[in-house]
VOGU-3710 file (C-alpha; in Angstrom, 3 decimals, decimal comma):
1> xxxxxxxxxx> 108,802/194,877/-80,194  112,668/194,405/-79,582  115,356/196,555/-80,093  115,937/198,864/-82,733  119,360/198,883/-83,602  121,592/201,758/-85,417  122,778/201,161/-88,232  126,783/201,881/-87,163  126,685/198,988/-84,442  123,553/196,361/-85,777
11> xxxxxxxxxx> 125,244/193,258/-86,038  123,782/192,864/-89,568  122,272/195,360/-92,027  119,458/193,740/-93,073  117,258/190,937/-92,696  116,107/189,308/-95,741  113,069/186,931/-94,945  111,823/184,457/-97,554  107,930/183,959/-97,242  107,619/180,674/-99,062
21> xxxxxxxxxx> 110,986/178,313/-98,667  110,696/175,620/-100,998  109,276/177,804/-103,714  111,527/178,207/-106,585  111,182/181,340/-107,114  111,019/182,921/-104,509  114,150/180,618/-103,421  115,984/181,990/-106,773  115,068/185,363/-106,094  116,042/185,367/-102,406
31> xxxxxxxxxx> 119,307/183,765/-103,383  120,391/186,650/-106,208  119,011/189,462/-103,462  121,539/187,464/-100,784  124,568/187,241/-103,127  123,982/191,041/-104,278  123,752/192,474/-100,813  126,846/190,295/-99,907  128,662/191,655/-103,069  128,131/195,488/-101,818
41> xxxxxxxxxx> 129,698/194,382/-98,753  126,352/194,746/-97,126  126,137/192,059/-93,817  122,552/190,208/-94,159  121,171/187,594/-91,898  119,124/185,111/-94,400  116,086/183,496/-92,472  115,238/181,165/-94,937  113,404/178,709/-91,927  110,239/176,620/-93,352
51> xxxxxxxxxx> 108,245/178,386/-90,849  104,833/180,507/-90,889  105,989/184,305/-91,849  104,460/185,663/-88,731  106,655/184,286/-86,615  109,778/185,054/-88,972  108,889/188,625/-88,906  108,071/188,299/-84,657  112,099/186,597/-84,603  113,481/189,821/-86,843
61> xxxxxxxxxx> 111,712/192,453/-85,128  113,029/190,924/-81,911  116,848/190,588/-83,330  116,288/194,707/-84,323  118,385/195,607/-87,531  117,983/198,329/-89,276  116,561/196,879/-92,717  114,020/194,198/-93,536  113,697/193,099/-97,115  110,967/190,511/-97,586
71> xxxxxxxxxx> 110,595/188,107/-100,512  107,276/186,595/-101,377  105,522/185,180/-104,251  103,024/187,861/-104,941  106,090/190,508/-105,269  108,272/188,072/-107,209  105,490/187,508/-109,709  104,836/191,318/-109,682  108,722/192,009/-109,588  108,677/193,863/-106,281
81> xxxxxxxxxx> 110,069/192,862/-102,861  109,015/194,420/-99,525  111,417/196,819/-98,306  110,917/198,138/-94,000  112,919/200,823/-92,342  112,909/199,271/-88,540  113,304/202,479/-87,177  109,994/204,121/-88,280  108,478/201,384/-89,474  107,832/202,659/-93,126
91> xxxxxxxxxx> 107,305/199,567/-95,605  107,738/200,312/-99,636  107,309/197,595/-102,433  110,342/198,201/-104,931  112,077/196,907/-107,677  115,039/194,530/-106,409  117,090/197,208/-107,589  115,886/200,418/-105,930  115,451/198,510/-102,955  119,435/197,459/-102,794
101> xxxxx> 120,156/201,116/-103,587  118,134/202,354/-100,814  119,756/199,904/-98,050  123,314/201,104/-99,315  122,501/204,585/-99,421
//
């Protein structure tokens, strides 16, 4: 499902996809994940579209970077975002934290 890119040439290092534009809190939480990564010097693509999430995650597979860090309002209320590894496909809930220290590595 698209190309997988490595992580020395992906255009951007991760894709951070808001489930629920529109939502406060998820928008706020989104927002402080965007300006962290951003801060690190960490290249993000923010798809923060009002559109269904299957067809955000169909558009970031397709684009292929490395990272995927997804935002939704079950993890924000548990404190836990969605972190995927494109290349194997492995998907972790984390802490915001532990999630940015595992993209910077």
């Amino acid at each position: 499902a698209g190309i997988v890119w490595p992580d020395a040439v992906a255009p951007f290092a991760v894709g951070l996809i808001n489930l629920r534009t529109g939502d406060a809190d998820c928008d706020a939480a989104c927002e402080d994940l965007y300006a962290r990564l951003r801060a690190s010097g960490i290249e993000v693509l923010y798809d923060d579209r009002d559109e269904r999430a299957g067809g955000k995650f169909a558009n970031m597979d397709l684009i292929g970077l490395p990272w995927q860090l997804v935002v939704g309002p079950r993890g924000v209320k548990a404190g836990v975002v969605e972190l995927k590894r494109r290349a194997s496909g492995e998907r972790e809930e984390l802490s915001a934290d532990a999630a940015l220290s595992k993209i910077a590595g």
